[in-house]
TIDO-103933 format. One record per residue (C-alpha): residue in one letter; x negated, y, z negated. Coordinates in steps of 0.2 Angstrom, whole numbers, always signed. Each point is the difference from the previous one (the first is absolute). Layout:
BEGIN
['A' [X Y Z]];
...
END
This chain:
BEGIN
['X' [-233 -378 +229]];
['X' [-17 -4 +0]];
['X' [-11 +18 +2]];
['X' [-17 +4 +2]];
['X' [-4 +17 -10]];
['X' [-16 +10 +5]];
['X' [-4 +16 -9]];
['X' [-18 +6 -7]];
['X' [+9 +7 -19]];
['X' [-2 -14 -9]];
['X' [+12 +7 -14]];
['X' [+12 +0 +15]];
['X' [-1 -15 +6]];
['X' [+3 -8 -18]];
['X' [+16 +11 -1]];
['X' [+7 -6 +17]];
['X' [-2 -17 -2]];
['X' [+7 -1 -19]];
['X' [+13 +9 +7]];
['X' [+2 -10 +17]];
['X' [-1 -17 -9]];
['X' [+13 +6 -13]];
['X' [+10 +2 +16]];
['X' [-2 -19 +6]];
['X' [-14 +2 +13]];
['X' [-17 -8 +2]];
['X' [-12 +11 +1]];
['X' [-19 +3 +3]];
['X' [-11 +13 -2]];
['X' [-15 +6 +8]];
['X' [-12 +17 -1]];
['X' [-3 +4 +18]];
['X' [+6 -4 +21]];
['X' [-16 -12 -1]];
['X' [+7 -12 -12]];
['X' [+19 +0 +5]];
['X' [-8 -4 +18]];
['X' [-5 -16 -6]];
['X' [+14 -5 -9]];
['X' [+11 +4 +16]];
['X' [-11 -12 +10]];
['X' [+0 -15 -13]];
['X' [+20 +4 -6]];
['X' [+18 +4 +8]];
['X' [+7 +13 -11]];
['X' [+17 +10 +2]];
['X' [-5 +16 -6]];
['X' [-15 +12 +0]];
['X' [-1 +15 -11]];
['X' [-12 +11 +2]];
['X' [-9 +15 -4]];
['X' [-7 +11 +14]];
['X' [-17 +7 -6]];
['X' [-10 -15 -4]];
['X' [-19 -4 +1]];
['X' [-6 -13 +13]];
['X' [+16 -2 +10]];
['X' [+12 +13 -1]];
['X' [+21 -3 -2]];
['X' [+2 +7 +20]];
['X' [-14 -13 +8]];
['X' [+6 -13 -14]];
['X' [+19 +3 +7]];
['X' [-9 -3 +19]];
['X' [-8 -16 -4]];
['X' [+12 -4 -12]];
['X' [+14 +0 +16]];
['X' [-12 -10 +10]];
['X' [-2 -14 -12]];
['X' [+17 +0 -6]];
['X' [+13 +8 +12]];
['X' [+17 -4 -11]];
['X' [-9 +7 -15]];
['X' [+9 +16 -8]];
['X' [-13 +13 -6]];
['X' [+4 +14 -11]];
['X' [-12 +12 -3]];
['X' [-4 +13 -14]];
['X' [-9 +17 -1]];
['X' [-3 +13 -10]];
['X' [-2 +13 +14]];
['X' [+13 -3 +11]];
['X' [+1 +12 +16]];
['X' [+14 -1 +15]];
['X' [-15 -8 +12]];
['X' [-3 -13 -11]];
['X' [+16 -6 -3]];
['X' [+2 +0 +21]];
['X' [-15 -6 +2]];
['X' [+4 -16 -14]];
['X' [+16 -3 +9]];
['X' [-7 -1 +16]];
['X' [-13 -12 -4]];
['X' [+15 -11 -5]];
['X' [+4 +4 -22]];
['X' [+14 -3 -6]];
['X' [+2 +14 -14]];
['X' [-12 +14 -8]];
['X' [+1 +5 -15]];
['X' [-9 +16 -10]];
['X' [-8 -2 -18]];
['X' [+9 +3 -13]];
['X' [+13 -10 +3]];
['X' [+15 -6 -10]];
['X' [+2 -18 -2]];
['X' [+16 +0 +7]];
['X' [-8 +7 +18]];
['X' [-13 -14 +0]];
['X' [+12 -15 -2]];
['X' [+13 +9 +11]];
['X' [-15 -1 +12]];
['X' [-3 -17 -5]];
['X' [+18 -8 +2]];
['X' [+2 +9 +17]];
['X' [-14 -7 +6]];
['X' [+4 -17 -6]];
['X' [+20 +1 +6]];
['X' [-8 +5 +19]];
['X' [-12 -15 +0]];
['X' [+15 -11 -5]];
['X' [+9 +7 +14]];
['X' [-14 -2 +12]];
['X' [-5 -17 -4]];
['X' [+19 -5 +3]];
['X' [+2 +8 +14]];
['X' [-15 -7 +6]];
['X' [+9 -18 -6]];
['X' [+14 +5 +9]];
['X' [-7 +4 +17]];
['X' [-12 -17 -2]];
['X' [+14 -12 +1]];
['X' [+10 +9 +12]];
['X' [-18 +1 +11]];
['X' [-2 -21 -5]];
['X' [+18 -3 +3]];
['X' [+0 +10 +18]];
['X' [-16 -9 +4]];
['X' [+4 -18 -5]];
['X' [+16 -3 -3]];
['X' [+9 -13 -13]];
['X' [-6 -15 -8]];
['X' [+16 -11 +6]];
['X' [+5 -17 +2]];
['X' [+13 -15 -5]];
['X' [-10 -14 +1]];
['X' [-8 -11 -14]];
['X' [-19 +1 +6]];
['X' [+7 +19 -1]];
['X' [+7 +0 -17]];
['X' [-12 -13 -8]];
['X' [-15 +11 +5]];
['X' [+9 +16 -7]];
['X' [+4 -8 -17]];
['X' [-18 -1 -1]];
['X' [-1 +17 +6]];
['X' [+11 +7 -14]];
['X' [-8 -12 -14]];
['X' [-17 +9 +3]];
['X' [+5 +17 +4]];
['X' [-1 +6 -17]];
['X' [-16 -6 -5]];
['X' [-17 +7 +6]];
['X' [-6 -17 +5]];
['X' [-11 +0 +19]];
['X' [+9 -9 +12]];
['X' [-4 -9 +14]];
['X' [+11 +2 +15]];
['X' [-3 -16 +14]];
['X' [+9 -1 +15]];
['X' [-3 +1 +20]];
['X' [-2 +16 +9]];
['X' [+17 +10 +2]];
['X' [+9 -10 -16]];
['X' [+3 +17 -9]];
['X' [-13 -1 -13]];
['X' [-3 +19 -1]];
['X' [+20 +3 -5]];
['X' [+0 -15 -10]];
['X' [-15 +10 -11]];
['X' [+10 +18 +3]];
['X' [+15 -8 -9]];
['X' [-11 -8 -13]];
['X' [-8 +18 -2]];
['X' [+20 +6 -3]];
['X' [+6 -12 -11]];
['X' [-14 +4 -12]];
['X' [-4 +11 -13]];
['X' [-12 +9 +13]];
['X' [+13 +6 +14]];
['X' [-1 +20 -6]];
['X' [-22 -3 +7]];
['X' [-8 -3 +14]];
['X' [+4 -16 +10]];
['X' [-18 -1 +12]];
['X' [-1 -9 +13]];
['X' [-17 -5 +7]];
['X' [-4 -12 +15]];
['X' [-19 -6 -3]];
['X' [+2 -7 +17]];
['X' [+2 +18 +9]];
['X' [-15 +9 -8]];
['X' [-16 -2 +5]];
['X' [-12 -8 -12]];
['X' [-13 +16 -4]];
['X' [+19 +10 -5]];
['X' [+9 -12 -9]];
['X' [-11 +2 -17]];
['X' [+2 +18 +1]];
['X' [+20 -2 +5]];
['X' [+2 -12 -15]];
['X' [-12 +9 -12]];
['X' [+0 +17 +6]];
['X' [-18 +11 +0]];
['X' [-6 +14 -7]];
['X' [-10 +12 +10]];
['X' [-16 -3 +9]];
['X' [+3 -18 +0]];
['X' [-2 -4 +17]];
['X' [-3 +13 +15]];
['X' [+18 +7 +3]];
['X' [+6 -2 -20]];
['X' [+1 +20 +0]];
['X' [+11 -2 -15]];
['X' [+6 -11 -15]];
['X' [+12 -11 +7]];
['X' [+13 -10 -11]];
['X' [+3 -19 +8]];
['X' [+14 -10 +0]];
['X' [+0 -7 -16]];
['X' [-1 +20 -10]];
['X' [+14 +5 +12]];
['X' [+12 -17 -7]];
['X' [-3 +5 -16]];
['X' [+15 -4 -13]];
['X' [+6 -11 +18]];
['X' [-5 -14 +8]];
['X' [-12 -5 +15]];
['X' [+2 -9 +13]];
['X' [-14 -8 +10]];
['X' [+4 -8 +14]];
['X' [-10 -15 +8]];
['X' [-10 +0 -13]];
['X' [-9 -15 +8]];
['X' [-10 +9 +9]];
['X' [-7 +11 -13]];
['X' [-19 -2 +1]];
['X' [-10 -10 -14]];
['X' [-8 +14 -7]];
['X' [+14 +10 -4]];
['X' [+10 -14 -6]];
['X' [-10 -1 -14]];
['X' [+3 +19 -3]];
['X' [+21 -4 +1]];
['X' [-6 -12 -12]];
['X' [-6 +11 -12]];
['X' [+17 +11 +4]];
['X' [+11 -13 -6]];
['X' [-9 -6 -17]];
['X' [-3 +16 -6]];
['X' [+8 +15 +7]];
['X' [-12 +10 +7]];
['X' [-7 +8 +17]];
['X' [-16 +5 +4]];
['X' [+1 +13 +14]];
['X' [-14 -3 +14]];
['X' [-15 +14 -5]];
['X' [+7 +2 -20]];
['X' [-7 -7 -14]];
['X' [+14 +2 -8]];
['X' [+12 -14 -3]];
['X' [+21 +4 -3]];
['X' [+14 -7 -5]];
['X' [+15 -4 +10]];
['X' [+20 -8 -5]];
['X' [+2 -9 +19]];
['X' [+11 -12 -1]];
['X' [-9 -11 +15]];
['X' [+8 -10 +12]];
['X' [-7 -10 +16]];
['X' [+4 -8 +14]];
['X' [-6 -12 +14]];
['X' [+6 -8 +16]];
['X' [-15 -14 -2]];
['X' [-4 -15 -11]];
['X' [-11 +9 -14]];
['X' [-6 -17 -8]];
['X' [-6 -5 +17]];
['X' [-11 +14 -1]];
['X' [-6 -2 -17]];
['X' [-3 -19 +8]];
['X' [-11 +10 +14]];
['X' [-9 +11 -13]];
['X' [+9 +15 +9]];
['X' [+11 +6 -16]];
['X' [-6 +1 -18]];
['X' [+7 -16 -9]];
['X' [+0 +11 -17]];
['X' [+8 +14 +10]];
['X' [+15 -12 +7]];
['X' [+4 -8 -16]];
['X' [+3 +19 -7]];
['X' [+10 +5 +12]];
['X' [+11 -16 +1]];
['X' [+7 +4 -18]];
['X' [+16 -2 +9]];
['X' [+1 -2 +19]];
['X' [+17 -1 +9]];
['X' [+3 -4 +16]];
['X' [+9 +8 +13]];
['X' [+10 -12 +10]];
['X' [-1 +1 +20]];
['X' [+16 +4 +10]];
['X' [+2 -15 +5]];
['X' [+3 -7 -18]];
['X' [+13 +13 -3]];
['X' [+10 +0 +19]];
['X' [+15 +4 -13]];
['X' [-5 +16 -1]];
['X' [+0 +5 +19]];
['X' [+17 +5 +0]];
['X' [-2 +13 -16]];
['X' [-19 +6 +6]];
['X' [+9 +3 +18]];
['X' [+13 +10 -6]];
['X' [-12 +10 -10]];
['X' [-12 +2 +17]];
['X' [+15 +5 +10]];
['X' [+4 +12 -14]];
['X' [-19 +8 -1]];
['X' [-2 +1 +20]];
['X' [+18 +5 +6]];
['X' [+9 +11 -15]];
['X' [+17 +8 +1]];
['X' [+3 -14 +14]];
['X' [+12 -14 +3]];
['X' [-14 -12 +4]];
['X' [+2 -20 -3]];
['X' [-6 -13 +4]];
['X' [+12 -15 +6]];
['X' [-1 -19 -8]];
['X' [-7 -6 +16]];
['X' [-18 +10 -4]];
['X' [+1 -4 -17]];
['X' [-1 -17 +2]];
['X' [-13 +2 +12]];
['X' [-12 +8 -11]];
['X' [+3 -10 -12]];
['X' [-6 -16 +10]];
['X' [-16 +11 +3]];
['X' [-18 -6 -10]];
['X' [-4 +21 -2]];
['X' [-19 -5 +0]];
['X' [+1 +20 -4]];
['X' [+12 -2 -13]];
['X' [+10 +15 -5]];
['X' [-11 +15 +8]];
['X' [+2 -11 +15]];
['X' [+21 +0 -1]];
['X' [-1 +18 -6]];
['X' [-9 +6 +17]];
['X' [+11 -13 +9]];
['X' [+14 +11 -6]];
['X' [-7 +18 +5]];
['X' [-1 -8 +17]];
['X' [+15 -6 +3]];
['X' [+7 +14 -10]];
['X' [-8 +13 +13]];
['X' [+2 -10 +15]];
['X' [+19 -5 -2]];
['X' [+14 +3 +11]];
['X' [+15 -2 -12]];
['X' [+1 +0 -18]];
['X' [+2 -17 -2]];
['X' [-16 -9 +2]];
['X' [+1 -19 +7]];
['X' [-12 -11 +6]];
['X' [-2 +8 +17]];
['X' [-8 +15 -8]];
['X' [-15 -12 -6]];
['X' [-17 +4 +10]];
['X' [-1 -14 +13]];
['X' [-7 -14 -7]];
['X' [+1 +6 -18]];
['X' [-9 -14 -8]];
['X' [-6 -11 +13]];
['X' [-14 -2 +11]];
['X' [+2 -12 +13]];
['X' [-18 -10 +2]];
['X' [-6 -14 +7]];
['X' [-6 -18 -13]];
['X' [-5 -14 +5]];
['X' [+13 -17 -9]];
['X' [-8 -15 -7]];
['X' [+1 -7 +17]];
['X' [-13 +14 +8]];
['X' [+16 +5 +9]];
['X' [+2 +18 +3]];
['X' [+16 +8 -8]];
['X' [+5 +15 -4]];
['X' [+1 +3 -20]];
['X' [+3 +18 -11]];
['X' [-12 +10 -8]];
['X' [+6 +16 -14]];
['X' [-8 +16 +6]];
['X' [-11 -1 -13]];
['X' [-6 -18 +2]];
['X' [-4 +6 +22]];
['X' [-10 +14 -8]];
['X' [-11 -9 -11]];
['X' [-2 -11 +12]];
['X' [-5 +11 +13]];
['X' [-13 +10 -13]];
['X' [-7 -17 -4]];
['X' [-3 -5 +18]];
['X' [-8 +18 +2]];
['X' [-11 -3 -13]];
['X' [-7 -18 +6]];
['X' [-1 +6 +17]];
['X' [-12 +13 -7]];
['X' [-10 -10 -13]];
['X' [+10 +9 -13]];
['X' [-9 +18 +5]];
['X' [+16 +11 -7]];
['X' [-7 +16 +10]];
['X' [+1 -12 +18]];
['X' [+16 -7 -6]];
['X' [+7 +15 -2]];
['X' [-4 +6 +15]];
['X' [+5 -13 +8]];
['X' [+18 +2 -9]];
['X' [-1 +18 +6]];
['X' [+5 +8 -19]];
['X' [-12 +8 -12]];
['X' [-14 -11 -11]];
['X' [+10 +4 -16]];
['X' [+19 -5 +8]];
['X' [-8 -20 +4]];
['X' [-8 +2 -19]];
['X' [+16 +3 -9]];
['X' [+9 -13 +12]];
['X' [-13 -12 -4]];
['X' [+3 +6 -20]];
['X' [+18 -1 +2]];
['X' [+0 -19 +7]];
['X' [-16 -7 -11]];
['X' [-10 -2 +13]];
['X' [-18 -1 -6]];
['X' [-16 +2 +7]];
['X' [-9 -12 +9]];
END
């Protein structure tokens, strides 16, 4: 167990951690609150013990801001003049045990091993109720096909290494399980598995959300906040379209991967982390290192090993097993099935979507049914299809087929020309919000004119 040790007795302190050391922990020593602060801010540790009456910072306020900083850690703490209010108020404020100078030996390392049997409990437990929360949320990592299984070999080839990975693929592939079931074949599956889309957060948060901030940093920072990266430690971090990660912080992430540490926003103070890191992306990242948009140095780090997620409609073998599995998220302790007919059906399907789109395809059909056999007449009208109108190579009209998909980027790109590409008036003329047409116009490539 790694301890931290504050007490102003020096001859104490030398006593405790011979004696603590002889026992098999790491230990370290300081005189006052002020000091053990510090080392609470730089450092994780799994146990603080404590004496109450110290100069500077006493053992109550250093038990406060030791709970801020550090909400799993176990704090024992240590008196000489030990009343019934103090021991309430201790306990209150969140110690784990209180013990009264003299004491024996045997009482301090009772104190010790209790507290380190509970932290083992806590931290499986909090194991425990992480994969039952990840499973709940996004289900198995299944298929039969051998896009499926060769990306998986892969998968299990790497999983025991710490190597940053590169996840590629288009929107809806599964990339985020595919770096969960990474994160559980590891050595890292009792951390934290993070995941953080730098797509979602707004530019002036995402340093302070990767990062974290100390106090005072910016107006709102009221207190120390850890980021992402402090809260995955001993795990692994996910960050999600990681192409659109701006260019001065790419250099930071740079930084993050060759040497292991963070620099929280308003801290001069750098620390160390043990992330496992693994990215993902929907778009062409070399492109963008082509259009000075993405760090070239950045991409070659991050591409130590990139798989690539195969789309639905490289592994239509798998649509009978991933519909069984939706039908057994979305209707439980039900006879629901679906017949040959639809099956075959979606299997002839492009799933520009890919496997988010069958999986909400599914919850439709599954709330909308009439039996408990799903067939092709419990498809949404026109499921796939869009009937238009093209001109053949005779300037003939005919009508022709366009996906869902294909009709809306058509109709967003149309919008955009009629408007001189002004997103606020194409928008309006769509009738949906600015940042609805922005992430459509993400989602199909369509750039800027």
């Amino acid at each position: 167990m790694k301890i931290l040790l504050a007490d102003d007795d020096q001859s104490l302190r030398r006593v405790l951690q011979f004696k603590l050391k002889k026992n098999g922990h790491d230990v370290t020593t300081v005189e006052d609150g002020r000091q053990a602060l510090e080392l609470l801010r730089d450092d994780r540790w799994d146990l603080l013990l404590t004496d109450i009456k110290m100069p500077n910072v006493d053992g109550i306020e250093l038990l406060e801001h030791a709970r801020e900083l550090q909400p799993e850690l176990k704090v024992i703490l240590i008196t000489a003049y030990a009343t019934v209010s103090q021991a309430v108020q201790a306990v209150k404020l969140g110690a784990f045990d209180y013990i009264t100078k003299p004491f024996e030996d045997d009482e301090l390392f009772a104190a010790i091993d209790k507290a380190t049997a509970f932290r083992k409990l806590e931290k499986e437990n909090r194991s425990l109720r992480k994969r039952l929360e990840q499973s709940e949320r996004t289900g198995k990592l299944i298929g039969i096909s051998r896009a499926f299984k060769e990306m998986m070999r892969t998968v299990d080839k790497v999983a025991a290494t710490d190597a940053t990975i590169l996840l590629t693929g288009p929107s809806g592939t599964g990339k985020e399980l595919v770096a969960r079931a990474i994160h559980a074949r590891s050595g890292r599956s009792d951390g934290e598995f993070v995941a953080v889309n730098c797509g979602a957060i707004p530019s002036e948060l995402i340093e302070s959300e990767l990062f974290g901030h100390v106090k005072g940093a910016f107006t709102g920072a009221i207190k120390d906040k850890r980021g992402k990266f402090e809260l995955a430690e001993g795990g692994t971090v996910l960050l999600d379209e990681i192409s659109d990660l701006a260019v001065e912080l790419q250099v930071k992430l740079l930084r993050v991967l060759q040497e292991r540490v963070i620099e929280p926003v308003g801290s001069e103070q750098i620390k160390q982390i043990d992330v496992r890191v693994i990215c993902a992306t929907n778009v062409d990242l070399q492109k963008r290192v082509a259009q000075g948009k993405f760090r070239e140095d950045l991409f070659y780090r991050l591409n130590v090993i990139p798989i690539r997620v195969p789309t639905l409609s490289e592994r239509t073998e798998d649509i009978p097993v991933l519909v069984k599995e939706f039908l057994h998220r979305y209707a439980p302790n039900t006879t629901v099935t679906a017949s040959p007919d639809i099956i075959a059906r979606l299997s002839e399907y492009s799933w520009p979507g890919n496997i988010r789109e069958l999986e909400n395809l599914i919850e439709r059909m599954v709330i909308l049914r009439k039996t408990d056999v799903l067939t092709v007449r419990d498809l949404p009208g026109g499921f796939g299809m869009i009937p238009v109108e093209t001109t053949d190579s005779a300037g003939e009209g005919s009508t022709g087929h366009l996906t869902f998909h294909q009709a809306e980027e058509k109709i967003i790109r149309e919008a955009l020309g009629k408007w001189g590409w002004n997103r606020a008036k194409a928008a309006k003329y769509l009738n949906i919000p600015r940042h609805v047409l922005l992430y459509r116009m993400k989602k199909y490539n369509i750039e800027g004119k």
